[in-house]
C-alpha positions in Angstrom: 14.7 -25.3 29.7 16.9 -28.4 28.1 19.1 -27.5 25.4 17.0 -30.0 23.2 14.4 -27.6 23.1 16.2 -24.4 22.2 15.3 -23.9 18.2 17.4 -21.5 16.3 15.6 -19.3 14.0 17.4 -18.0 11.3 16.6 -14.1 10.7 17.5 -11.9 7.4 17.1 -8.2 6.9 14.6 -7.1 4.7 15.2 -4.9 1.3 11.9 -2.7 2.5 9.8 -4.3 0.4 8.0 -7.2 1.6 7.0 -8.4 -2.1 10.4 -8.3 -3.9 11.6 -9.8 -0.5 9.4 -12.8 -1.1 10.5 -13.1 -5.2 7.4 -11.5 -6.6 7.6 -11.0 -10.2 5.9 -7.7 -9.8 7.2 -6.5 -6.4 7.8 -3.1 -7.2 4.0 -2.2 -8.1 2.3 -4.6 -5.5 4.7 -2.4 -3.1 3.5 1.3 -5.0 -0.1 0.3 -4.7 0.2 -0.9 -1.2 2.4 2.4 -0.3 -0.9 4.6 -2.1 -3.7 2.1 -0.6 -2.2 2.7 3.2 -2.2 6.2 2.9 -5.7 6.0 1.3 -6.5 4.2 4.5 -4.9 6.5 7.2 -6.6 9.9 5.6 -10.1 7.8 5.6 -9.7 6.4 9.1 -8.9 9.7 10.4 -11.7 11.2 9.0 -13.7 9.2 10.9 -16.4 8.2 8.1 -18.9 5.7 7.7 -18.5 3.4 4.5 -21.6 4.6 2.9 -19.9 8.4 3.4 -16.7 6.9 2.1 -18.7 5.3 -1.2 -19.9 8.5 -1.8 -16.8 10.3 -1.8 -14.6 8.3 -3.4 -17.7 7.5 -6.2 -17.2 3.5 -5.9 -19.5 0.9 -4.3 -19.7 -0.2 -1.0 -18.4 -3.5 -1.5 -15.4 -1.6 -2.9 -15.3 0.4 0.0 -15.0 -2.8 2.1 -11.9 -3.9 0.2 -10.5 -0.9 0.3 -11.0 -0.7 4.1 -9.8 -3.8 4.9 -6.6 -3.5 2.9 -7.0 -5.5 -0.4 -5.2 -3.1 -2.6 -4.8 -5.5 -5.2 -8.2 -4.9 -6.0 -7.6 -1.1 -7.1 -5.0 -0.1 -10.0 -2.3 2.5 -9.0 -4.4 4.9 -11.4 -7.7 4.4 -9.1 -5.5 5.0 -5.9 -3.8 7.9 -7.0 -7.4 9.2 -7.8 -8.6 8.6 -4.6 -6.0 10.7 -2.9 -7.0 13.5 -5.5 -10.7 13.2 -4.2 -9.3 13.5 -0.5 -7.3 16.7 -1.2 -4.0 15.1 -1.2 -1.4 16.2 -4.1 1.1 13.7 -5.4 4.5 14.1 -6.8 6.0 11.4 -9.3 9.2 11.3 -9.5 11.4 10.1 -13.1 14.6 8.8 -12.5 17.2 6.6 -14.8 17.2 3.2 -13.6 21.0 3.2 -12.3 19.6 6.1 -9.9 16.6 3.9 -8.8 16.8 2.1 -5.6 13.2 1.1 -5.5 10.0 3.4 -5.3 9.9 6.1 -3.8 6.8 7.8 -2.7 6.2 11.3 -1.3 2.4 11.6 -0.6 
């Protein structure tokens, strides 16, 4: 290989969130939501159930169920996933802190 073809890519650590990383405005809920929708995603796949099963469950439509399951979490508000981890028997803690204490969100689910 020629050294004409070598191309140097410049890499930078991330912050651990993706969407403040890229200057979103509202990084830090596009990042809870996505945090809540994942784990949505991980307790449904595990369960193993068919979307109509899913639907039913979670009381929302099937074509809701197909943007849930294929990751749109944009779709849902934080309230809507939160209850959807109440209707798969999962508790969740929120956390208040003052802002100087913040460093991010910080989810325990």
């Amino acid at each position: 290989m020629s050294d004409e073809a070598i191309e140097t890519i410049e890499c930078y650590e991330g912050s651990g969130n993706v969407f403040a990383d890229i200057g979103l405005k509202n990084a830090d809920e596009l990042y809870a939501r996505a945090c809540i929708g994942i784990e949505v995603l991980r307790i449904l796949k595990s369960r193993k159930l068919k979307q109509r099963e899913i639907g039913k469950l979670l009381d929302i439509g099937q074509s809701e169920v197909s943007h849930l399951m294929n990751g749109r979490f944009g779709r849902f508000s934080e309230g809507k996933l939160l209850g959807f981890l109440k209707k798969l028997d999962r508790e969740v803690t929120l956390v208040i802190t003052q802002p100087d204490q913040r460093h991010g969100i910080s989810l325990s689910l």
